[in-house]
C-alpha positions as CSV (number, residue, x, y, z in Angstrom):
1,X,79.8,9.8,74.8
2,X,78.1,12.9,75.2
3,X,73.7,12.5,75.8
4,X,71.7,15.6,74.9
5,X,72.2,17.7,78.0
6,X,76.4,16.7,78.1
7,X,76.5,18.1,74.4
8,X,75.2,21.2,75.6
9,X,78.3,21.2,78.5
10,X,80.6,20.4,75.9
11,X,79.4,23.3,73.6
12,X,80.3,25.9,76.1
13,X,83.5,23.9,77.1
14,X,84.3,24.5,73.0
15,X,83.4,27.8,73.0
16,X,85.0,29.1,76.9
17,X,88.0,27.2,76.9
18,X,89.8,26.3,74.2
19,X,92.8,24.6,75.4
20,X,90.4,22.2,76.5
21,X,90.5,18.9,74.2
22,X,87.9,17.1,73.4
23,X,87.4,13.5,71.8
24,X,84.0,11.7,70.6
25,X,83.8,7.8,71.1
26,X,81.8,5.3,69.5
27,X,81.1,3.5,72.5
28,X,81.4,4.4,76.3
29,X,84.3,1.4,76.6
30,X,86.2,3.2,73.9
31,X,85.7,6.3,75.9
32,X,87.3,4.5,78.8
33,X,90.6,3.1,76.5
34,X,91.3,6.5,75.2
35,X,91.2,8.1,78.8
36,X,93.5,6.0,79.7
37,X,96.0,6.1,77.2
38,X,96.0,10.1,77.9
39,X,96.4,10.1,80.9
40,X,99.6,7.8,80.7
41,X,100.4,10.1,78.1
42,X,100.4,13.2,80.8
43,X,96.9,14.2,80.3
44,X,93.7,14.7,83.3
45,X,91.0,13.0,81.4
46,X,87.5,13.2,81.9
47,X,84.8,10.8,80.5
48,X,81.4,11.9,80.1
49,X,78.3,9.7,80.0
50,X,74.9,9.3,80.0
51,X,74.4,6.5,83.3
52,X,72.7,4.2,81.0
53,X,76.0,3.9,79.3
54,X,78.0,2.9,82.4
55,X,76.8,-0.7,82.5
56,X,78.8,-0.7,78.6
57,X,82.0,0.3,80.2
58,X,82.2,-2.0,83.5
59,X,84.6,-4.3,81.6
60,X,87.3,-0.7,80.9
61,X,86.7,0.4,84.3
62,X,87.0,-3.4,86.3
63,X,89.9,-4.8,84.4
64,X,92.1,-1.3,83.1
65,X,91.7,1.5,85.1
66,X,91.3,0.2,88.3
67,X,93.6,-1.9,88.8
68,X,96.4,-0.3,86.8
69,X,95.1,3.0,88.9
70,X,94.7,5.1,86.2
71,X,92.7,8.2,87.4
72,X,89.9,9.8,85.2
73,X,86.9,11.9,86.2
74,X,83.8,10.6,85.3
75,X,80.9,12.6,84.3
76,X,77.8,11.2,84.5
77,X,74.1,12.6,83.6
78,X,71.9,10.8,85.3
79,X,68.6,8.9,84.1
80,X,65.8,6.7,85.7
81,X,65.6,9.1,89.2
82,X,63.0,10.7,90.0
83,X,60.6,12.0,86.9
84,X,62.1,10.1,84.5
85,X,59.3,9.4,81.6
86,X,61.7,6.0,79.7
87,X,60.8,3.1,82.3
88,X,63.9,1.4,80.4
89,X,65.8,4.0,81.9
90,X,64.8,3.7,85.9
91,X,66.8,0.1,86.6
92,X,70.2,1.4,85.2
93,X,69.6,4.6,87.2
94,X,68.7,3.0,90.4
95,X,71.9,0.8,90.4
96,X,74.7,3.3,89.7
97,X,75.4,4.2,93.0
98,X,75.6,0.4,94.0
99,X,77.7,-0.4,91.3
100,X,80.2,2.5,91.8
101,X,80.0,1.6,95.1
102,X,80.8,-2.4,94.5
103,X,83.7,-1.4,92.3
104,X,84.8,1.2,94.6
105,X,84.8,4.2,92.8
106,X,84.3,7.1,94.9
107,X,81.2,9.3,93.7
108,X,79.4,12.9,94.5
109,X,75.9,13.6,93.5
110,X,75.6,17.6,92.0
111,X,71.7,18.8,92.5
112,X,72.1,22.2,91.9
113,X,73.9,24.2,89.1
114,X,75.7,26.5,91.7
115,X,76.9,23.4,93.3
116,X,78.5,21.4,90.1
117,X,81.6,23.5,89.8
118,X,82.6,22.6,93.0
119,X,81.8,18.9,93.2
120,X,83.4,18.2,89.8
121,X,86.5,19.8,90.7
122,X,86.6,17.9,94.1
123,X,86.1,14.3,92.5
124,X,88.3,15.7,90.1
125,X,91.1,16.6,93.0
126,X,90.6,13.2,94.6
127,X,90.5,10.9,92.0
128,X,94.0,12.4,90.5
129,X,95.3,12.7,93.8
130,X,94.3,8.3,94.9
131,X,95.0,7.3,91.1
132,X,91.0,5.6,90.8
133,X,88.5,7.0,88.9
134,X,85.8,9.4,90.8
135,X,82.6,10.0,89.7
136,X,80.5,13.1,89.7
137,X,76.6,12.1,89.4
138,X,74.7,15.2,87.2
139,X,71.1,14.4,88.5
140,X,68.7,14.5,86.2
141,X,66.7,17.9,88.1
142,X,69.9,19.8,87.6
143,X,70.1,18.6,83.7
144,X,66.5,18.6,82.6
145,X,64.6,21.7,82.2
146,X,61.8,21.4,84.3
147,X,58.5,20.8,82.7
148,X,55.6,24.3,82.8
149,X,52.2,23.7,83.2
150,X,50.0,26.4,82.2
């Protein structure tokens, strides 16, 4: 469920590595259904989403992947923190933490572009390793060009 700054990731993930395999979903819930049925298939999936989209999958994730433990990385770009210009965009981006938190999905906030290798492939490594889903938070200064004055 890619946003704009997630289709740019998955351009370069096209273009660098192309044993990668990517699927599009209608909805983010969908997203979560087809994760898991690769990954019971042998696959490591990964589920990208914009965090405005996470409060359409808490159904998937409540009542299929975490109690069945079926692992998936989830990568989220993050809306509603600080410098965000929707208002409709700031309560859903306030509560993620609190609601990965609640359902007990371990998460890991990337700021910087140096950083985001690293933190994706550590969620990645845990949440494979505990069978739950980890999330990796994309903030939005990291996925947003910052704005030039003149």
């Amino acid at each position: 469920m890619p946003d704009n700054p997630l289709s740019h990731v998955l351009n370069v993930i096209g273009a660098q590595f192309p044993d990668v395999h990517t699927t599009l979903a209608t909805r983010e819930e969908e997203a979560f259904g087809i994760a898991a049925g690769l990954y019971l298939g042998g696959a490591r999936p990964t589920v990208m989403l914009q965090s405005s989209g996470l409060g359409n999958s808490l159904n998937a994730l409540t009542s299929l992947l975490i109690p069945y433990q079926i692992p998936v990385l989830i990568v989220i770009s993050m809306r509603g923190d600080e410098g965000e210009w929707n208002a409709a965009q700031v309560p859903m981006g306030r509560a993620i933490r609190p609601i990965l938190d609640s359902m007990g999905i371990p998460h890991l906030t990337s700021d910087t572009a140096d950083a985001t290798a690293d933190v994706v492939r550590i969620v990645g490594q845990t949440a494979f390793a505990t069978r739950l889903p980890g999330a990796c938070l994309l903030s939005r200064r990291l996925t947003v060009p910052p704005k030039v004055t003149t």
